[in-house]
C-alpha positions as CSV (number, residue, x, y, z in Angstrom):
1,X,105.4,97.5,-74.9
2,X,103.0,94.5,-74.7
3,X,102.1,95.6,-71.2
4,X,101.7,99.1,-72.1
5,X,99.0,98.0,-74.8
6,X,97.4,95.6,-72.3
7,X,96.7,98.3,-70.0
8,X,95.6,100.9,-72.6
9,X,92.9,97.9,-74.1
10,X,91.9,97.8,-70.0
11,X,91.4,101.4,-69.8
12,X,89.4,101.7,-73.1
13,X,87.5,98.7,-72.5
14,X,86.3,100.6,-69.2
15,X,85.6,103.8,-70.9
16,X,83.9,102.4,-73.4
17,X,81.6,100.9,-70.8
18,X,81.5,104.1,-69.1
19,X,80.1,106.0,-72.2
20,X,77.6,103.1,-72.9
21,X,76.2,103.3,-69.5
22,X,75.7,107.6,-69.7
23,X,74.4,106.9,-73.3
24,X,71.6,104.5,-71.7
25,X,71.3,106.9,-69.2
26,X,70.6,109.8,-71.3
27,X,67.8,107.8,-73.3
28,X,66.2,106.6,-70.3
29,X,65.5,110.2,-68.8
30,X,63.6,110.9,-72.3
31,X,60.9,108.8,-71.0
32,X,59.8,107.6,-74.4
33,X,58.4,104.4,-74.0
34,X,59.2,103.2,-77.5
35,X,63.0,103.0,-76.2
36,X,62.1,100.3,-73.7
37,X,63.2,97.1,-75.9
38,X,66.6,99.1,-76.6
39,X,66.8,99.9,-73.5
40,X,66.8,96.7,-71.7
41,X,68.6,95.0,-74.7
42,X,71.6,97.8,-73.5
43,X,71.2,97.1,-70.0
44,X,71.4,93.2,-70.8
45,X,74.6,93.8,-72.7
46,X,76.2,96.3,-70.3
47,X,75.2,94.0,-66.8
48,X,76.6,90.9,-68.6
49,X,80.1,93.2,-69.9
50,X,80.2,94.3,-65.8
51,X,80.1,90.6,-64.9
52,X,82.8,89.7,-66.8
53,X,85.0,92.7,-65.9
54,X,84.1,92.4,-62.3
55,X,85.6,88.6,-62.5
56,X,88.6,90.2,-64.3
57,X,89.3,92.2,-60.9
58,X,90.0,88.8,-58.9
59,X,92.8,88.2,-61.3
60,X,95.4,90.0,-59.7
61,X,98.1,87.4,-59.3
62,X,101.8,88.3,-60.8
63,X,100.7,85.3,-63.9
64,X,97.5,85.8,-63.9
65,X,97.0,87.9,-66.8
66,X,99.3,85.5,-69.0
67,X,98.7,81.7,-70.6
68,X,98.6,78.7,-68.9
69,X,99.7,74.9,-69.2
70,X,97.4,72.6,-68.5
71,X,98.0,68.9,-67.8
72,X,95.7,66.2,-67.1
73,X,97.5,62.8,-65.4
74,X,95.5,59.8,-64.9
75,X,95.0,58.5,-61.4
76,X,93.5,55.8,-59.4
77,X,90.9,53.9,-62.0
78,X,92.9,51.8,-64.7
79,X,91.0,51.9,-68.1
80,X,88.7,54.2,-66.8
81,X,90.7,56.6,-65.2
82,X,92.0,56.8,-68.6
83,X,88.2,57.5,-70.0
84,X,87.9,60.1,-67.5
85,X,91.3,62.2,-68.1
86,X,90.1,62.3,-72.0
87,X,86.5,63.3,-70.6
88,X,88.3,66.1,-68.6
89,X,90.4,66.6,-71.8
90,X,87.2,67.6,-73.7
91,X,85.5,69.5,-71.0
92,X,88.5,71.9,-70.6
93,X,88.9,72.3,-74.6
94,X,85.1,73.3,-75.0
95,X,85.5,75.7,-72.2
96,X,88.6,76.9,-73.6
97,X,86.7,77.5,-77.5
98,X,83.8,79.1,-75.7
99,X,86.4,81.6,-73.9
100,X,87.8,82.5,-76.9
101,X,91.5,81.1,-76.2
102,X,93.5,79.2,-78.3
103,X,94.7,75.5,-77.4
104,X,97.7,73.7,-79.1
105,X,98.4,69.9,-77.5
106,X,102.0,69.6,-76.4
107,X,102.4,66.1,-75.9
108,X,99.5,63.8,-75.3
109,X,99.9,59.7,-74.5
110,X,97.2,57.6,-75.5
111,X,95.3,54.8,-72.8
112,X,96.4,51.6,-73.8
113,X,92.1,50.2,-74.3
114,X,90.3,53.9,-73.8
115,X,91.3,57.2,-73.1
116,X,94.4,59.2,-72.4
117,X,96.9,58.4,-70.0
118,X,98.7,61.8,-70.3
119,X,97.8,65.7,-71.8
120,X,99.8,68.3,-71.7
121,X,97.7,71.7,-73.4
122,X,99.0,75.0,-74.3
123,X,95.9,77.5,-73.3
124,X,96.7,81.2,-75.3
125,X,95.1,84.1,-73.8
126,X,94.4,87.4,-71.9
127,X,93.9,85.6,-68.0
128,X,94.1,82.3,-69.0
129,X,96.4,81.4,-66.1
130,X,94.2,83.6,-63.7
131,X,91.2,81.6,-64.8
132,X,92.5,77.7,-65.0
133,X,94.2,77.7,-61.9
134,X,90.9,77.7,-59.8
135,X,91.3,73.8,-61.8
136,X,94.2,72.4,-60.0
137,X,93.6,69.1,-58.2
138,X,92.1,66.1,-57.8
139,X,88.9,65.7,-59.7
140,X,86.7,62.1,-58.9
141,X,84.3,60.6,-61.2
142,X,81.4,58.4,-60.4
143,X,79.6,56.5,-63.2
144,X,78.4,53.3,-64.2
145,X,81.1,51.9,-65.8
146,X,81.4,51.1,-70.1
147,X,84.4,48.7,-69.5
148,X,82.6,46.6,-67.0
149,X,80.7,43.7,-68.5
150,X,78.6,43.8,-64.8
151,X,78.1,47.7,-65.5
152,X,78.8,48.3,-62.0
153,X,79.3,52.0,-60.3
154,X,83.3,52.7,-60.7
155,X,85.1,55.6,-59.2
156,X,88.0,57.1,-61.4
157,X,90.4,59.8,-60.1
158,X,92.6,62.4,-62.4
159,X,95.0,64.4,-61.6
160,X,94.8,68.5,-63.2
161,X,97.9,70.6,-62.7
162,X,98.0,74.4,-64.1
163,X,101.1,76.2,-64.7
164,X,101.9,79.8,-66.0
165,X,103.4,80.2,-69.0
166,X,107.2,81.4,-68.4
167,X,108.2,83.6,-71.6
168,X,112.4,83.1,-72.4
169,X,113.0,86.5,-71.3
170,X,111.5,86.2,-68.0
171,X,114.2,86.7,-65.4
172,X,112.9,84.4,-62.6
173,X,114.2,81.1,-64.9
174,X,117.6,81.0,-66.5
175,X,118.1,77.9,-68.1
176,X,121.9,77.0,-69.0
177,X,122.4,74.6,-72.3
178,X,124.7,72.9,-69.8
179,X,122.4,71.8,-67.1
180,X,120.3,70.1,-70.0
181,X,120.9,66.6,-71.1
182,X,118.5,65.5,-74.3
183,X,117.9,62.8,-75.4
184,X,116.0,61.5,-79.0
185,X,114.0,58.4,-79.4
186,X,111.1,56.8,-81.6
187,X,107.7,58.4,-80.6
188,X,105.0,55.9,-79.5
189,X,101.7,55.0,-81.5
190,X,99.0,52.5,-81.8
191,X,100.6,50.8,-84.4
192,X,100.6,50.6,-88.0
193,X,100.9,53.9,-89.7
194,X,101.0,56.0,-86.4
195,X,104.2,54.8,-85.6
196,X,107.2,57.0,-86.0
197,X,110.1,55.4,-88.5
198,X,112.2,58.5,-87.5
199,X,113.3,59.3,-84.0
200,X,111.6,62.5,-83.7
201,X,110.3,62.6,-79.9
202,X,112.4,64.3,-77.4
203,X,112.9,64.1,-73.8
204,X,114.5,66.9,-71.6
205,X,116.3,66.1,-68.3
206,X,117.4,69.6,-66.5
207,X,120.3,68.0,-64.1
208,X,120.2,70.7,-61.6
209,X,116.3,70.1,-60.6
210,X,116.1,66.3,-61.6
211,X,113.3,67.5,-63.6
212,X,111.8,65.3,-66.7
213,X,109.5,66.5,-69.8
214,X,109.4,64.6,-72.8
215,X,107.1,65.8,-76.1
216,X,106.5,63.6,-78.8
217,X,103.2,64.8,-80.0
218,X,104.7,66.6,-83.4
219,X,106.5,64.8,-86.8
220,X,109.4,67.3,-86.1
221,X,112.1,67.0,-83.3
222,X,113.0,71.0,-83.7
223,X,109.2,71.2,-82.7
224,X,108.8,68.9,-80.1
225,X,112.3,69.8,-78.2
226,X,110.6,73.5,-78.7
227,X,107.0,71.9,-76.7
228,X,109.4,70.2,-74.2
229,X,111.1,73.7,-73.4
230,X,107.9,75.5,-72.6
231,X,107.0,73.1,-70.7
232,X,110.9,72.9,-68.5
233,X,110.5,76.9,-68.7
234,X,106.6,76.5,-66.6
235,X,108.1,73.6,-64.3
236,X,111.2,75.9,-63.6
237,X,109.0,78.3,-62.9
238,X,106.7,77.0,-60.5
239,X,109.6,75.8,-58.8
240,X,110.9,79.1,-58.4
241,X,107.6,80.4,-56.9
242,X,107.5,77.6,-54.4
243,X,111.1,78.3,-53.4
244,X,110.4,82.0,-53.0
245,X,107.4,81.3,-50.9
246,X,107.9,79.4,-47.6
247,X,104.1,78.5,-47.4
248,X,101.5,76.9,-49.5
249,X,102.7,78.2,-52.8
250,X,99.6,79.5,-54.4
251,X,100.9,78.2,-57.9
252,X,100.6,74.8,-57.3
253,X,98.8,74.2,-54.2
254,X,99.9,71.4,-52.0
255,X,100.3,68.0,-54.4
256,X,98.0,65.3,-53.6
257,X,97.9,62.0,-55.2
258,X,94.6,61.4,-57.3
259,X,93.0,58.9,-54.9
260,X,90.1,58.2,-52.6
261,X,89.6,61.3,-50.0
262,X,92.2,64.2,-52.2
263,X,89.6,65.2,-54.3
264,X,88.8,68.9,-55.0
265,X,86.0,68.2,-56.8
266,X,83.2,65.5,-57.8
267,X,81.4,64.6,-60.7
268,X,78.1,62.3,-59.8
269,X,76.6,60.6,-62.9
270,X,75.0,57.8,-61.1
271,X,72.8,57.7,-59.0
272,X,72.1,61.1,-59.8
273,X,73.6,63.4,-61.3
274,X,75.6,66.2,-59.5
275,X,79.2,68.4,-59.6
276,X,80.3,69.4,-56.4
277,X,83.2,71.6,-55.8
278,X,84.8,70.5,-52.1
279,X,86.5,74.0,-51.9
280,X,84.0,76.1,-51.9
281,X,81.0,74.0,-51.5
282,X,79.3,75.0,-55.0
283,X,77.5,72.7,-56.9
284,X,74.9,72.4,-60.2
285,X,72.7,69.5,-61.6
286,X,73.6,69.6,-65.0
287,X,77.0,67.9,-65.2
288,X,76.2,66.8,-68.5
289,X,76.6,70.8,-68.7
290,X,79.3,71.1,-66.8
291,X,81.3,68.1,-68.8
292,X,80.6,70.4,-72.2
293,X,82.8,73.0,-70.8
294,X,80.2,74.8,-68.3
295,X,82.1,75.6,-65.5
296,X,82.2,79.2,-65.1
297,X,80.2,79.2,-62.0
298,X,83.2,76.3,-60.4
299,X,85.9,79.2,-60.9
300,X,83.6,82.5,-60.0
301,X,83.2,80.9,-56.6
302,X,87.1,79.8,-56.0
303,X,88.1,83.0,-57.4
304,X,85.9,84.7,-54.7
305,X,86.6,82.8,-52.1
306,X,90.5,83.0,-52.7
307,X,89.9,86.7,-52.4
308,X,87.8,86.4,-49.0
């Protein structure tokens, strides 16, 4: 029923378009020059609503109409690796409120000076998945560095990996209580009133895979050992779709350590500054722009490319 109503929003969204554009029409034959501001205020709305449902048609993938787990790992950098991965943290957020999708923060583990070391984000909404995944990889900062009393140019590395969502019903993952072993433990915290008296936090090992996810980001266990199964359920998943798929699986990509020369992309904010995508060699200015959540164009141009 969900997908029935997904497809009958698609086909009205299209019709609706449709009659806008044979409305416009209509006026324009009239040839009455007072139209001419509504006019190209309709044609504005109607070119941008094309754009947008003209990216909608590289999102064909299986998960690609469905939400997405996003996590952000720290790599090569030390403290401000750490910076960097809550910089990325903040970027994908703001894109994420300016798309419209909702965001809920699995599990998260704090830098010990700066910083995150860890993120794991829930991202709720139509394509989310078909959207983020152009985001998986190694992304490189350059910057003078805060933490350095010399403020000398550092280079920081994180790692982003995008996941879809698996829903309990879906038949590709099967998870028997069995193959689980779960174990309960006292969350982590700066200190004084952030740490946990209780044991609250949860971590999930599923015997079978060797697979680990731990959540500890919520006061409840019920609700964290909840987090840690959506997150085992996407893992699963994506191990599923790799298994099935005796190449490069196109979930995941090919993992690469965050270090020097893995890189998919670059963000240059000294010297000069500059975001350069290694993919598919696109690249803007304004990373200040780009760091605020601005990375539309980044996506467009791997979605196209992937369908080149």
């Amino acid at each position: 029923m969900k997908e029935l109503s997904d497809i009958r929003d698609e086909i009205a969204t299209w019709k609706n378009l449709e009659k806008r554009i044979s409305d416009a029409l209509e006026l324009a034959e009239l040839g009455d020059s007072s139209l001419q501001p509504e006019l190209e205020a309709e044609i504005g709305v109607i070119t941008s609503e094309l754009g947008r449902l003209e990216m909608a048609t590289l999102l064909g993938g299986k998960y690609d109409r469905g939400n997405a787990l996003l996590t952000i790992n720290t790599g090569e950098g030390g403290t401000d690796a750490q910076d960097w991965a809550a910089m990325l943290e903040r970027m994908y957020l703001r894109w994420c409120e300016k798309r419209g999708f909702s965001t809920e923060i699995l599990d998260q583990t704090e830098g010990e000076e700066a910083g995150i070391k860890t993120v794991s984000i829930a991202v709720n909404g139509p394509y989310a998945y078909g959207y983020l995944r152009a985001e998986k990889g190694v992304h490189r900062l350059v910057r003078l560095s805060p933490y350095d009393s010399a403020h000398r140019r550092h280079t920081s590395f994180a790692q982003v990996e995008v996941l879809p969502e698996a829903v309990q019903e879906d038949p590709t993952v099967v998870i028997s209580p069995d193959d689980l072993k779960i174990d309960i433990y006292k969350s982590s915290g700066a200190g004084g009133q952030n740490v946990q008296k209780n044991a609250t936090a949860v971590r999930i090992t599923h015997l079978p895979t060797g697979l680990v996810v731990s959540c500890q980001n919520e006061r409840s266990q019920m609700q964290n050992r909840e987090n840690a199964m959506r997150v085992l359920r996407a893992r699963l998943l994506d191990l599923a779709q790799i298994a099935a798929d005796k190449h490069v699986s196109d979930l995941r990509g090919v993992y690469q350590k965050a270090e020097w020369g893995s890189q998919i992309r670059s963000y240059v904010l000294h010297p000069y500054q500059m975001v350069k995508d290694h993919r598919t060699e696109f690249e803007v200015g304004n990373a200040a722009g780009v760091l605020e959540g601005d990375i539309d164009g980044f996506i467009e141009a791997f979605l196209r490319m992937k369908q080149e």
